[in-house]
C-alpha positions in Angstrom: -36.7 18.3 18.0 -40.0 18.0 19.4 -42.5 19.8 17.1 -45.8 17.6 16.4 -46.7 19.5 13.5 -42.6 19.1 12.2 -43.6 15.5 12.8 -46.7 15.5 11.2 -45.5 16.9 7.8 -42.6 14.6 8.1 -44.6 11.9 8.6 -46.7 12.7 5.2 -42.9 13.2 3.2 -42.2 9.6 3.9 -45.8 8.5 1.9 -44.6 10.0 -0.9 -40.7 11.1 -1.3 -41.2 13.2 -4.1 -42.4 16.0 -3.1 -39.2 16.6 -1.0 -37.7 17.6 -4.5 -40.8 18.5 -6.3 -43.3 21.0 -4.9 -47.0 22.5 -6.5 -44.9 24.8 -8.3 -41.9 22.4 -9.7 -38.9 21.9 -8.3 -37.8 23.3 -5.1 -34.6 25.4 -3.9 -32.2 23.7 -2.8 -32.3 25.9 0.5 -35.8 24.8 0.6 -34.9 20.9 0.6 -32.3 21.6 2.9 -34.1 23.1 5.2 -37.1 20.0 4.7 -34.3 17.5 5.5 -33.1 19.0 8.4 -36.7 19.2 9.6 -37.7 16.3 9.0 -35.0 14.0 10.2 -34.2 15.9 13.5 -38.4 15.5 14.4 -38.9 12.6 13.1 -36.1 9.7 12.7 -38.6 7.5 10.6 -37.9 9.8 7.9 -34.2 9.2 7.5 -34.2 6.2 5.2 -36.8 8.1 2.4 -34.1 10.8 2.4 -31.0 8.8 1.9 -33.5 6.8 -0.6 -33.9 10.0 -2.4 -30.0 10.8 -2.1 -28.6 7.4 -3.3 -30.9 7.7 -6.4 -29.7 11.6 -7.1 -26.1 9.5 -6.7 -26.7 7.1 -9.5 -27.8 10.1 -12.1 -24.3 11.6 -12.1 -23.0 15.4 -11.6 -26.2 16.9 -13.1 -27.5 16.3 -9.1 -24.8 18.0 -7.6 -26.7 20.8 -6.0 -29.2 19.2 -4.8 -27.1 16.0 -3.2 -24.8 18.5 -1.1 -28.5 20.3 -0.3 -29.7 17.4 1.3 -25.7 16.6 3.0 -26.6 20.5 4.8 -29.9 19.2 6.0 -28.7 15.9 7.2 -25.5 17.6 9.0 -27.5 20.3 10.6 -30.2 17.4 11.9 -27.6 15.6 13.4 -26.1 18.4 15.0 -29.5 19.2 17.0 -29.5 15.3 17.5 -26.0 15.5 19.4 -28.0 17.2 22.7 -31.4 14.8 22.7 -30.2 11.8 20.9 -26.4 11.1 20.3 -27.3 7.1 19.0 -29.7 8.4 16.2 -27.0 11.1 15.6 -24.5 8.8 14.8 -26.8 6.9 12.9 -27.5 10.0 10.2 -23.7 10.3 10.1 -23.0 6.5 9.8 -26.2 5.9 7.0 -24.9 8.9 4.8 -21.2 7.3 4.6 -22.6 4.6 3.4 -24.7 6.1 0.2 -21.7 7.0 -1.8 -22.7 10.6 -2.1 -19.2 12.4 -2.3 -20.8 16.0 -2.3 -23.5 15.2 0.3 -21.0 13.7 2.7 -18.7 16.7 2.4 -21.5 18.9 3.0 -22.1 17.0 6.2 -18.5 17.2 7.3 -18.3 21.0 6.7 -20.8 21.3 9.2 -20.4 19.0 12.1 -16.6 18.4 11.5 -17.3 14.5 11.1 -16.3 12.2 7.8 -19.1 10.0 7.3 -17.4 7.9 5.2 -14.5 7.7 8.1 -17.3 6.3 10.0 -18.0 3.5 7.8 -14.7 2.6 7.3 -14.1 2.4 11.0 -17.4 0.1 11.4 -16.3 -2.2 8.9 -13.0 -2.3 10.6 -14.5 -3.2 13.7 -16.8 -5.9 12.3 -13.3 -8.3 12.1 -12.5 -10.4 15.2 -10.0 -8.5 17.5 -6.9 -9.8 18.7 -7.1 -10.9 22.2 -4.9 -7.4 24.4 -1.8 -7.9 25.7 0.0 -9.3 22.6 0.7 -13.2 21.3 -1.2 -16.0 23.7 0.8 -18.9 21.9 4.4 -19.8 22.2 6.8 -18.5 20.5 8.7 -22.1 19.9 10.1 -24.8 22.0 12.7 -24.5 25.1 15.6 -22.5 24.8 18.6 -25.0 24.2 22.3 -24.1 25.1 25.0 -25.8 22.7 28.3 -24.1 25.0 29.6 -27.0 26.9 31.2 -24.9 29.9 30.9 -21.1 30.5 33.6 -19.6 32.1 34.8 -16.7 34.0 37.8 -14.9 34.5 39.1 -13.1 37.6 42.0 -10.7 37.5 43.4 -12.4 40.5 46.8 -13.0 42.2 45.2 -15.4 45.1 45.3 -18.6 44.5 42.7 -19.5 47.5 39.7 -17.6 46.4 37.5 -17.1 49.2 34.2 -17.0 46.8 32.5 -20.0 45.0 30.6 -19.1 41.8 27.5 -21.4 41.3 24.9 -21.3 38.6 22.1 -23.0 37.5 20.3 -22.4 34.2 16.8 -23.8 33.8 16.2 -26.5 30.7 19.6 -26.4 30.3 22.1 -29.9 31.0 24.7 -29.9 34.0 27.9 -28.5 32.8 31.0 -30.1 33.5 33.6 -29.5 35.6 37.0 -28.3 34.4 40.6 -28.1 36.0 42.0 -24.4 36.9 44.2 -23.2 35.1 47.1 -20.9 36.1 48.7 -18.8 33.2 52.1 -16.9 33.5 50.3 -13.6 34.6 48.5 -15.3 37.2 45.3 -14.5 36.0 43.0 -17.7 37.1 40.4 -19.1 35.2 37.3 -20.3 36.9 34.4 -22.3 35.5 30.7 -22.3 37.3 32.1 -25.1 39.8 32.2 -25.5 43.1 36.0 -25.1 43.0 38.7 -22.8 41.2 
């Protein structure tokens, strides 16, 4: 929001807090400081920390602030909605800064209005303050070489020749040479063949 004289009376709120809740005539609406908070946040950012000052004391005082901490949650939602279009960062820092107070009503307030959980937000950014694991899964190995206890693997061929024409070869890597075996012919002629350069 670019309004000098926004600014200018923002600027005077931040000298002295007080009167955002307390005006010439006693206390204000709370339309009234909602419409101040919006004001004078979206003109003037510098003014954001006196009013989360002023909310996270209204916090500590209990229920009897209700009204007046989901006031302020309006003004702050409705600032950072006009902040979206000029200034997204400072945006997200309204949103971010009022998670962070504890307010319950004030940061549902500013949820019913811009659709965004403060208190989501700082979740999230203390989530991402950890040390990320590097993409793409475990870097280190998983344990030593794979070792192979079978002394001979074996295959068996449905056969009736007795002069295969095909050799069978294998070779497994980290593993020991296997040994060679003798063929064996069974009564149904079915031949047993090891991984050997002959059947």
């Amino acid at each position: 929001m670019n309004d000098a004289d926004a600014a200018q009376k923002a600027a005077s709120f931040t000298t002295n807090p007080s009167t955002l809740l307390d005006g010439p005539n006693g206390p204000r609406s709370a339309d009234e400081i909602a419409a101040d908070v919006q004001t004078f946040v979206a003109s003037y950012p510098p003014a954001l920390p006196a009013v989360l000052g002023i909310l996270k004391d209204l916090t500590s005082k209990g229920t009897s602030t209700d009204a007046i901490q989901k006031a302020i949650g309006t003004g702050l939602g409705k600032a950072a909605n006009v902040c979206k279009t000029t200034d997204l960062t400072f945006s997200l820092e309204i949103q971010g800064e009022l998670g962070a107070t504890g307010s319950t009503d004030a940061n549902a307030q500013y949820a019913a209005l811009t659709g965004n959980d403060p208190t989501r937000s700082v979740a999230l950014s203390g989530a991402t303050t950890g040390s990320g694991g590097g993409s793409g899964g475990q870097t280190t190995p998983l344990g030593g070489a794979a070792s192979f206890s079978s002394p001979l693997q074996t295959f068996v061929a449905n056969s009736v020749s007795n002069k295969p024409t095909n050799f069978f070869t294998s070779s497994t890597s980290g593993g020991g040479s296997l040994p060679a075996t003798t063929t064996t012919n069974t009564p149904i002629t079915i031949i047993v063949c090891t991984v050997s350069r002959s059947c």
